[in-house]
Each structure stands twice: as structure tokens, then as C-alpha cells.
TISE-383795 format. One record per residue: residue in three letters; x, y, z of N, C-alpha, C, O, CB in turn. Coordinates in Angstrom, 3 decimals, padded with zeros to 6 digits. Glycine has a CB too. Example, Ala and Ser with C-alpha at 12.3 -4.5 7.8 and 13.67 -1.06 7.14 Angstrom:
<nodes>
{node ALA, {013.190, -005.690, 007.800}, {012.300, -004.500, 007.800}, {013.200, -003.300, 007.800}, {014.236, -003.319, 008.465}, {011.308, -004.473, 009.046}}
{node SER, {012.850, -002.250, 007.080}, {013.670, -001.060, 007.140}, {012.900, 000.030, 007.870}, {013.409, 001.138, 008.039}, {014.084, -000.598, 005.725}}
</nodes>
This chain:
<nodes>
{node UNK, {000.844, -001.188, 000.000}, {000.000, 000.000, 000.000}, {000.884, 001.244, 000.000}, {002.090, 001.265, 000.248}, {-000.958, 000.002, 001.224}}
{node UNK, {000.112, 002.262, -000.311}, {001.174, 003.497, -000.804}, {000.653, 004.155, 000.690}, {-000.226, 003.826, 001.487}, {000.794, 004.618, -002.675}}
{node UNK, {001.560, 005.148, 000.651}, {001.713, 005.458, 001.767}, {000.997, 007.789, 001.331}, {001.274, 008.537, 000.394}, {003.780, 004.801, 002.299}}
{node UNK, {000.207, 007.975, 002.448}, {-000.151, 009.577, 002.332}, {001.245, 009.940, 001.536}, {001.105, 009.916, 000.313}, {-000.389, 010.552, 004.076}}
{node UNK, {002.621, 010.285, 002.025}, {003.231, 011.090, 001.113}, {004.079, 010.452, -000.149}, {005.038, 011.114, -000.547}, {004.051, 011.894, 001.902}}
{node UNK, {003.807, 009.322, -000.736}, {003.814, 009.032, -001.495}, {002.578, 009.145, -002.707}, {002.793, 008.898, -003.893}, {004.231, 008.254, -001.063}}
{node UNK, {001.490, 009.492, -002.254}, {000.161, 010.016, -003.004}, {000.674, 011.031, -002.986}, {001.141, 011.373, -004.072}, {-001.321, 009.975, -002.499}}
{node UNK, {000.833, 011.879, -001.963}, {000.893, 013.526, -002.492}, {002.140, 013.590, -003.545}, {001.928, 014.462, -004.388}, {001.245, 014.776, -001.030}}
{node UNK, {003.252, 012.980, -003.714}, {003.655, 013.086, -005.212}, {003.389, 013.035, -006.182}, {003.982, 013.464, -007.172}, {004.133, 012.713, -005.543}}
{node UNK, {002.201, 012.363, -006.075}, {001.036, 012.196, -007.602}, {000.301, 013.331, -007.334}, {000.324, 014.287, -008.109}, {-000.212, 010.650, -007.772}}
{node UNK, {-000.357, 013.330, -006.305}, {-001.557, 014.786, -006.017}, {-000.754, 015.647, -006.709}, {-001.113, 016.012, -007.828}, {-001.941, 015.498, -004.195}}
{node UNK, {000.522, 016.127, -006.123}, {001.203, 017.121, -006.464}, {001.170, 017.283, -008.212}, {000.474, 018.151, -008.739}, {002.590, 016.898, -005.796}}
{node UNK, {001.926, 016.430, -008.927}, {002.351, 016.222, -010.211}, {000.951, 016.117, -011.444}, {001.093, 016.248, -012.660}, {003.280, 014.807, -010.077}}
{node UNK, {-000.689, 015.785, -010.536}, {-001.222, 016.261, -011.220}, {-002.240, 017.638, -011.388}, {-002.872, 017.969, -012.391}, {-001.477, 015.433, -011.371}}
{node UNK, {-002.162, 018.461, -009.777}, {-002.115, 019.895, -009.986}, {-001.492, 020.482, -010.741}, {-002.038, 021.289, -011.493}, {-001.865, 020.448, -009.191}}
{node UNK, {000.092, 020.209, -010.775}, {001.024, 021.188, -011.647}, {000.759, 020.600, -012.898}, {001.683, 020.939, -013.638}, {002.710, 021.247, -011.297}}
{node UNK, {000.027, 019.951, -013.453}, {000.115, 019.521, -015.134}, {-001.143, 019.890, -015.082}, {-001.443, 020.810, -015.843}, {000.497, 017.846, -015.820}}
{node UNK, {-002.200, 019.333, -014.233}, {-003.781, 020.047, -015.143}, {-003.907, 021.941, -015.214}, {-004.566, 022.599, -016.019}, {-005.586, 019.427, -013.928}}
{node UNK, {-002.971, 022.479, -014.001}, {-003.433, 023.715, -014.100}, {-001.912, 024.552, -014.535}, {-001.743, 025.757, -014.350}, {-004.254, 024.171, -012.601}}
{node UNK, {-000.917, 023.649, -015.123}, {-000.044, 024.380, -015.843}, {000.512, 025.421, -015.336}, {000.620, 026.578, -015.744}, {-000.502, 024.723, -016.819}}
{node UNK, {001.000, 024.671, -014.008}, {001.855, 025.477, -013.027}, {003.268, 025.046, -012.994}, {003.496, 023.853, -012.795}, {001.315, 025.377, -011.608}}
{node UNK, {004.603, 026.180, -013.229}, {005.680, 026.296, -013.683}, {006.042, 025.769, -012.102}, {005.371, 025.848, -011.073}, {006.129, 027.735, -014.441}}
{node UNK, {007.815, 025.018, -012.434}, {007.984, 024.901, -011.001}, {008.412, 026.096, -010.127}, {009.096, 025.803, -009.147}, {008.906, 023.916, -010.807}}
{node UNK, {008.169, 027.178, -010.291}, {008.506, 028.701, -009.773}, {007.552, 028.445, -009.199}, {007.726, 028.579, -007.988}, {008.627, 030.105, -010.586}}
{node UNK, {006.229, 028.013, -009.556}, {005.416, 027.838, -008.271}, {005.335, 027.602, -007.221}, {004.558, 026.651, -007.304}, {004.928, 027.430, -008.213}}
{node UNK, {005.594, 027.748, -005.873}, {006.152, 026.620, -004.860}, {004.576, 026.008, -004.490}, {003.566, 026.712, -004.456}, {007.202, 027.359, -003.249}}
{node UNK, {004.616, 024.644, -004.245}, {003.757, 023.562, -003.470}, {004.203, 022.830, -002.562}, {005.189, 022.122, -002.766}, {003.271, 022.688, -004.167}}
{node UNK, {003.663, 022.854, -001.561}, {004.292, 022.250, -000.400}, {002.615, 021.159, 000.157}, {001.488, 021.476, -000.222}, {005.013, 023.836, 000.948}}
{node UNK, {002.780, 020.470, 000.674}, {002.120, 019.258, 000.586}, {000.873, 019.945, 001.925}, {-000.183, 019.312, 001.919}, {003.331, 017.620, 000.956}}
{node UNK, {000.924, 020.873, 002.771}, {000.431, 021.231, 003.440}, {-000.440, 022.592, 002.989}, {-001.474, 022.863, 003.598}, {001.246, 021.167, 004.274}}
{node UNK, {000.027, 023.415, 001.911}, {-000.041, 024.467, 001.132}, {-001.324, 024.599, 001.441}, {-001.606, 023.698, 002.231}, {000.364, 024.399, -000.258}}
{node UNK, {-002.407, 025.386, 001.175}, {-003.834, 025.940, 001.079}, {-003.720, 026.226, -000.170}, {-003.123, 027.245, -000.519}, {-004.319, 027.145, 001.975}}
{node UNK, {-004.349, 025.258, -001.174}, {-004.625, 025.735, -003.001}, {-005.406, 026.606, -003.182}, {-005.606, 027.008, -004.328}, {-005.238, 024.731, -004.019}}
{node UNK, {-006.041, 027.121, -002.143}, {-006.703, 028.673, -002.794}, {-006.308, 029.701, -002.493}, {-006.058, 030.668, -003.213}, {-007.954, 029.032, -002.573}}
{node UNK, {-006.156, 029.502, -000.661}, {-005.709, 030.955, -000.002}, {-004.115, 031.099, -000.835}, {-003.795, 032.234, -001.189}, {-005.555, 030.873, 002.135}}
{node UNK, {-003.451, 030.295, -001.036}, {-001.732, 030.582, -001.072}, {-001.494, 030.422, -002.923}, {-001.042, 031.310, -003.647}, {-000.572, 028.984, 000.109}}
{node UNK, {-001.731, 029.693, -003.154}, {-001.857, 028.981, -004.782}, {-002.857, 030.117, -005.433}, {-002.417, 030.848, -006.319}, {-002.735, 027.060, -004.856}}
{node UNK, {-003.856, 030.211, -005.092}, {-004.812, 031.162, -006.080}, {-005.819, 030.445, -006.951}, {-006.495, 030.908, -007.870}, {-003.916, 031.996, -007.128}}
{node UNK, {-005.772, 029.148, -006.441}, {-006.633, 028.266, -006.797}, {-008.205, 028.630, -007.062}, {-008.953, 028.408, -006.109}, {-006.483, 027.373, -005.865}}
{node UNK, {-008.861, 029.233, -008.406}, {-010.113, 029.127, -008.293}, {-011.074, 028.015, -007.983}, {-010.587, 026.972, -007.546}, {-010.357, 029.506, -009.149}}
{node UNK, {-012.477, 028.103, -008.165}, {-013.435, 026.827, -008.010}, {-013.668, 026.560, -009.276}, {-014.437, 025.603, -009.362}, {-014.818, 026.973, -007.214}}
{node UNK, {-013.306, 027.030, -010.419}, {-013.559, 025.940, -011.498}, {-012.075, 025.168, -011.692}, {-011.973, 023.961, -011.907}, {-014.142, 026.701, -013.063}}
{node UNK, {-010.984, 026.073, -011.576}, {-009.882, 025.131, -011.220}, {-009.603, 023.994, -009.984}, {-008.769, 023.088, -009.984}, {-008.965, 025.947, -011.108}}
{node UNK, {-010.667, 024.383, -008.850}, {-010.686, 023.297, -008.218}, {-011.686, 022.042, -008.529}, {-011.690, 020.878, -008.129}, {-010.816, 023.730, -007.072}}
{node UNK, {-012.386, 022.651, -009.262}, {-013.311, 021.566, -009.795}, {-012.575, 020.719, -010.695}, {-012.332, 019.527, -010.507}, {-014.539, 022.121, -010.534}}
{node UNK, {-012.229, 021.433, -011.710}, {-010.972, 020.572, -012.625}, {-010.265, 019.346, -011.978}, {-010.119, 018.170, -012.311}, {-009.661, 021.597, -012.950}}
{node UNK, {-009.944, 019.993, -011.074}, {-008.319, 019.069, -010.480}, {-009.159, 017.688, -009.968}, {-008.977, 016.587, -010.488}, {-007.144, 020.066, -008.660}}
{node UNK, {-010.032, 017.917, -008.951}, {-011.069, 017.063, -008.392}, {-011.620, 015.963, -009.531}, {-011.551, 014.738, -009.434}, {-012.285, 018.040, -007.848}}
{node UNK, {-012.198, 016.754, -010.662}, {-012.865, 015.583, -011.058}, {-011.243, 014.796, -012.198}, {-011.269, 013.607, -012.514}, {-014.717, 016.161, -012.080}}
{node UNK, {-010.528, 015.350, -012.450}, {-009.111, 014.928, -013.060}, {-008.733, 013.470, -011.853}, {-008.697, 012.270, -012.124}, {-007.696, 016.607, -012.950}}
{node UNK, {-008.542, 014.022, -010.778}, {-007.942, 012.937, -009.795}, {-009.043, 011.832, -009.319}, {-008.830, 010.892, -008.553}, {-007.338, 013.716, -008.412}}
{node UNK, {-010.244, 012.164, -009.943}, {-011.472, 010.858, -009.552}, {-011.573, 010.195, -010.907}, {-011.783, 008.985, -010.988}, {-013.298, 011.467, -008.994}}
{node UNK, {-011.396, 011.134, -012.210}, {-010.997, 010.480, -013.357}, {-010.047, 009.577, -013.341}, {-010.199, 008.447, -013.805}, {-010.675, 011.234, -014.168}}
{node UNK, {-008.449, 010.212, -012.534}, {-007.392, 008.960, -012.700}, {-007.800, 007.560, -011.655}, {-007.331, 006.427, -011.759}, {-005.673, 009.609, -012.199}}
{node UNK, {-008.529, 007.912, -010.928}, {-009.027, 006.836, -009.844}, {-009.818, 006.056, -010.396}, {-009.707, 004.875, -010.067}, {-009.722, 007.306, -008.659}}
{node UNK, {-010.769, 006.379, -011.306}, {-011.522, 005.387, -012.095}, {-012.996, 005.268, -011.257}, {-013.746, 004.292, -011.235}, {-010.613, 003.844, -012.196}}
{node UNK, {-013.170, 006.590, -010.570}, {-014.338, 006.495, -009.925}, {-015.107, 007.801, -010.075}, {-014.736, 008.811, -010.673}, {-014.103, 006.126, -008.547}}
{node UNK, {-016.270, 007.588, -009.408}, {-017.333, 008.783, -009.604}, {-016.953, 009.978, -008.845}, {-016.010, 009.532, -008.191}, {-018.808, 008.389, -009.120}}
{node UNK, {-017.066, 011.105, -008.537}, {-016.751, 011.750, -007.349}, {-017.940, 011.372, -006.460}, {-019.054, 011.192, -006.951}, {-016.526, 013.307, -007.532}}
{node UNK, {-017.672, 011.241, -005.015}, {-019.037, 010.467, -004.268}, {-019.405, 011.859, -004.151}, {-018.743, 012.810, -004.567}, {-018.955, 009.342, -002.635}}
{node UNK, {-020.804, 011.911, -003.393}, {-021.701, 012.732, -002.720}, {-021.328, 013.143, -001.415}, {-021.837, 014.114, -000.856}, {-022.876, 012.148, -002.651}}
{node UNK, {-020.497, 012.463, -000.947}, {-020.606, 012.657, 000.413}, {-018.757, 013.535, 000.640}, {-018.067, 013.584, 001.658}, {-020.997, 010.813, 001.329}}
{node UNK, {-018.520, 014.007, -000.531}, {-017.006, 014.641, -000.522}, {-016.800, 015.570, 000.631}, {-017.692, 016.155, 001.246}, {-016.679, 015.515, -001.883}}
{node UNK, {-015.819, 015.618, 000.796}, {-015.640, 016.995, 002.214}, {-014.748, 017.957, 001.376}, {-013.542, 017.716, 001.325}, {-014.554, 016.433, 004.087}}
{node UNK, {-015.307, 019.127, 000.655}, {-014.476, 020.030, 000.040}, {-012.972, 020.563, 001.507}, {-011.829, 020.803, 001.118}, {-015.781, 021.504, -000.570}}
{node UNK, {-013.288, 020.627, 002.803}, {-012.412, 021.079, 003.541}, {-011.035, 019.801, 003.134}, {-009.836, 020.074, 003.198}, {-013.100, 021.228, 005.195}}
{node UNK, {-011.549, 018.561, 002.768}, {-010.353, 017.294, 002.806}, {-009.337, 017.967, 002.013}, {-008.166, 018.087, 002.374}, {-010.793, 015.636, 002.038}}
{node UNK, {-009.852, 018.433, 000.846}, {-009.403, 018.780, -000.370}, {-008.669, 019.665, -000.604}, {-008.226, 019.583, -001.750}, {-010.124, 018.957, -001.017}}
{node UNK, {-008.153, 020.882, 000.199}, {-007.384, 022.415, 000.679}, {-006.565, 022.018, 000.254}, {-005.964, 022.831, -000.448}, {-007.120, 023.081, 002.091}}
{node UNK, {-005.995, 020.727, 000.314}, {-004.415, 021.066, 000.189}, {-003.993, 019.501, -000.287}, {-004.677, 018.481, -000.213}, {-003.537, 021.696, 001.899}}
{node UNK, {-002.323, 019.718, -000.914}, {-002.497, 018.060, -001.426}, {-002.179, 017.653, -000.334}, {-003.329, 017.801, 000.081}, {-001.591, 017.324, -002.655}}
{node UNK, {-001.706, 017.301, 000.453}, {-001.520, 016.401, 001.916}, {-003.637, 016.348, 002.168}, {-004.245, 015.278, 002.173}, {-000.184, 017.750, 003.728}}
{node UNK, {-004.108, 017.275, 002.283}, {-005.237, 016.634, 002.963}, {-005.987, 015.629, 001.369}, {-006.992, 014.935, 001.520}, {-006.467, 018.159, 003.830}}
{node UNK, {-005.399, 015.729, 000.214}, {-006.213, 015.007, -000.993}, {-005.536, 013.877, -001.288}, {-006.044, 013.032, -002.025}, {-006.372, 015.825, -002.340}}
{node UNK, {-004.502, 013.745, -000.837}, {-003.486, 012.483, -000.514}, {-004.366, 011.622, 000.874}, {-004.592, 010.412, 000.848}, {-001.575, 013.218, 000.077}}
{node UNK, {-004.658, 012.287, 001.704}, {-004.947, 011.075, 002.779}, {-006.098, 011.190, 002.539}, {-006.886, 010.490, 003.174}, {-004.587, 011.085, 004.352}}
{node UNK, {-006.513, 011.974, 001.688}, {-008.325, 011.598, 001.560}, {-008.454, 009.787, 000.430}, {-009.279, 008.889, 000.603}, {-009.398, 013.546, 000.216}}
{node UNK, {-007.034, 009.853, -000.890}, {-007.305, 009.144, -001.672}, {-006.858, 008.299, -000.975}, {-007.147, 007.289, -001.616}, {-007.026, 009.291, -002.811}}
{node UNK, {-006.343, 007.971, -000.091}, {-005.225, 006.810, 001.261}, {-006.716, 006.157, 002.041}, {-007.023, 004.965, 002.030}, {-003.770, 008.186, 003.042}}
{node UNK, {-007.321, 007.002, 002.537}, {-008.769, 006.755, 003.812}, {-009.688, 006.309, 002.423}, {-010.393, 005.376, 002.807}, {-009.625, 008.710, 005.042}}
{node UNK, {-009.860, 006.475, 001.551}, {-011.063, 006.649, 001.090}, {-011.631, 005.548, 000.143}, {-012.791, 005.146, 000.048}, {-011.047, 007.855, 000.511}}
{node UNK, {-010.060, 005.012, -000.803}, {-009.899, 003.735, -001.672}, {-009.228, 002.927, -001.170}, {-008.553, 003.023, -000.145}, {-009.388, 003.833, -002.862}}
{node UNK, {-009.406, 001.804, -002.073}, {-009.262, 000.985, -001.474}, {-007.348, 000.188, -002.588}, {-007.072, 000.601, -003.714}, {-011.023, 000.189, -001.376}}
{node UNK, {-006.685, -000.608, -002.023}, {-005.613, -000.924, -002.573}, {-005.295, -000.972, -004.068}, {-004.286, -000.543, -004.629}, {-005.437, -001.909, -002.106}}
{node UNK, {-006.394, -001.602, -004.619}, {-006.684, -001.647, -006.233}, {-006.836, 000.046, -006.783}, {-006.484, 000.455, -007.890}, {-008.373, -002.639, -006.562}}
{node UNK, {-007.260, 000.606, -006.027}, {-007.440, 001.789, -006.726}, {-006.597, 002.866, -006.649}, {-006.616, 003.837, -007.405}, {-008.489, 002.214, -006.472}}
{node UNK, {-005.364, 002.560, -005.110}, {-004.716, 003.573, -005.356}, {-003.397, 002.854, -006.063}, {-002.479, 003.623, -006.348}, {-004.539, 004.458, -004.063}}
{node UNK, {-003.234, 001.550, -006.351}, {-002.277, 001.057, -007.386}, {-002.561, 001.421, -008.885}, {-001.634, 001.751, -009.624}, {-002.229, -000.426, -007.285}}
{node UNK, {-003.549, 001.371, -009.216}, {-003.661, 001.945, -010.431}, {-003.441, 003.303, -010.542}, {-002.947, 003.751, -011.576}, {-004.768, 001.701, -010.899}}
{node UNK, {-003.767, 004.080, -009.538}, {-003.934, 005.325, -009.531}, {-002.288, 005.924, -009.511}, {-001.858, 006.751, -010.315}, {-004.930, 005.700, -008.284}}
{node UNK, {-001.665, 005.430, -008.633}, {-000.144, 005.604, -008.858}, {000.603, 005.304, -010.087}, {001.703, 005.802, -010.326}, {000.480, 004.876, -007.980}}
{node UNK, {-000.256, 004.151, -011.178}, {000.742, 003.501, -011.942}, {000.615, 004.573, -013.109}, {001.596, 004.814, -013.813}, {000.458, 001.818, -012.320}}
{node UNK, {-000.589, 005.208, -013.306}, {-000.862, 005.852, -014.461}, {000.223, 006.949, -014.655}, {000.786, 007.722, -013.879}, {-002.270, 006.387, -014.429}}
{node UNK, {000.332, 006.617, -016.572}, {001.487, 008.126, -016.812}, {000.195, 009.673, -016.972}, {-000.692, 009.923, -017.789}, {002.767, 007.858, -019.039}}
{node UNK, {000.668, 010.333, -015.843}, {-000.136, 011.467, -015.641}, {000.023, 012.369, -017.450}, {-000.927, 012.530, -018.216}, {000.623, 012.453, -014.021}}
{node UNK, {001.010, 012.669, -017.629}, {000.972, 013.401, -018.855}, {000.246, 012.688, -019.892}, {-000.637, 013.426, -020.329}, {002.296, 013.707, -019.315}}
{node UNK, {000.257, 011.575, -020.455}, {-000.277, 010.641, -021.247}, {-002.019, 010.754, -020.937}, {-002.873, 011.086, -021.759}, {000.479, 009.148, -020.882}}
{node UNK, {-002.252, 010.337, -019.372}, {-003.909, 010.274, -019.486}, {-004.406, 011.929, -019.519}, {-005.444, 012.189, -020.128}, {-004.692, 009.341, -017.918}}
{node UNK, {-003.724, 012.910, -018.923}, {-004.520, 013.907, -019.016}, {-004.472, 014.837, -020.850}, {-005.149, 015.825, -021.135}, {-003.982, 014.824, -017.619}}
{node UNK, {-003.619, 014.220, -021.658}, {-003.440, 014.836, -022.896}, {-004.838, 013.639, -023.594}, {-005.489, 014.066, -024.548}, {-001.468, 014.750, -023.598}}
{node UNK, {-005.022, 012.842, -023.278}, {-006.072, 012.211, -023.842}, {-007.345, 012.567, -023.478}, {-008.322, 012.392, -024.206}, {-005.962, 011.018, -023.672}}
{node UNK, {-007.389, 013.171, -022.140}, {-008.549, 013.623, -021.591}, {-008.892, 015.050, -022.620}, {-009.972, 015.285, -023.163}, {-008.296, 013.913, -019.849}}
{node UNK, {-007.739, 015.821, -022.687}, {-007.994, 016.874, -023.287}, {-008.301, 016.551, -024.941}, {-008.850, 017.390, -025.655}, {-006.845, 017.785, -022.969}}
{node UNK, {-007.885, 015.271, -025.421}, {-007.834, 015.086, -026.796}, {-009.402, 014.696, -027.029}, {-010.075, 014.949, -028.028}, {-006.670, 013.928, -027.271}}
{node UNK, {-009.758, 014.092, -025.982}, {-011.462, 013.635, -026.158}, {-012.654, 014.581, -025.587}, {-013.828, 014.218, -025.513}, {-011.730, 012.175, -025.309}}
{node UNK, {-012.048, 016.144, -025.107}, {-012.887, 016.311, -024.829}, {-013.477, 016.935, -024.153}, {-014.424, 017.680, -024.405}, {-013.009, 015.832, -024.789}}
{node UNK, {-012.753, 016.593, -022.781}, {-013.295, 016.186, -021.330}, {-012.898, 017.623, -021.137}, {-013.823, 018.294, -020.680}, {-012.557, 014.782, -020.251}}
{node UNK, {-011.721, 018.321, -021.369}, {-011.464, 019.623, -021.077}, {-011.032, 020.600, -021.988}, {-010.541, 020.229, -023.054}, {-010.692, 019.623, -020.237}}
{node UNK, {-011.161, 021.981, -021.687}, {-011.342, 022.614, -022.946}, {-009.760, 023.624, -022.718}, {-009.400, 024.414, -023.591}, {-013.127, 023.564, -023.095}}
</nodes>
């Protein structure tokens, strides 16, 4: 099983590719993506349904937008929340590869 800060290297790597953030950016695993980052809500919507896309699941109903502030709290949310199968796949995927297909089909504009 992967471990919280081993997710937030993925959390991390697919903020900075869906919202095309230079590494001048700083992210720190504790960071606040809106207050500190500048993170809007359609960019947080993005990222959200991107990282339930690479998970291969729905976003549930019962989400806690507070989990979500920051990648450390979206790392132990995907750690608490799936289950082994899902965060192995979820780690194995090449992030640049699925999100250029996402954009090739569609999904984002």
C-alpha cells in the first residue's frame, strides 16, 4: 500500500500539469490551493474531477471540500477513502499521457 506522502507526489504532479503550473510555483504538501496557490473553483473543480478520473471512480456525494485544501489533505483523503486496487492503479498511471487524452477527447477545454 502506498503510503499519504507518497500520493501527495502524484496529487502534487497532477495539480502542476492540469493547471499548468511552472515549477517557480512553490507547493508544499500542506499548502492551502486557494488561499496561497490562487486556486479558483472551477480550477478546483478541474483538479477534483481529473484525480477521480485517474481513480476510475465517480466523485461520491458525500465529498468533504475542507479534505481537499491542500495536497496532503487530498493524498490522505485518496489513502482513507480507496481501497488498494485503486490507489495502485492510480499511482501507476502516466499522468501526462492520461490527461493529454482527456484533453484530446474532450473532457477539457
Amino acid at each position: 500500500m502506498y503510503s499519504v506522502e507518497q500520493v501527495a507526489v502524484r496529487v502534487e504532479e497532477i495539480i502542476r500539469t492540469t493547471l499548468k503550473l511552472g515549477d517557480d510555483v512553490a507547493l508544499r504538501p500542506e499548502s492551502d490551493l486557494v488561499n496561497e496557490i490562487g486556486l479558483d473553483s472551477i480550477e478546483a473543480f478541474e483538479s477534483i474531477a481529473t484525480l477521480h478520473e485517474m481513480l476510475g471512480v465517480r466523485i461520491p456525494d458525500d465529498i468533504d471540500p475542507k479534505d481537499l485544501g491542500s495536497i496532503a489533505g487530498i493524498a490522505a483523503y485518496v489513502v482513507r477513502k480507496y481501497d488498494a486496487n485503486v490507489v495502485n492503479t492510480f499511482m501507476s498511471i502516466d499522468v501526462g499521457a492520461h490527461l493529454a487524452s482527456m484533453y484530446d477527447d474532450g473532457e477539457f477545454a
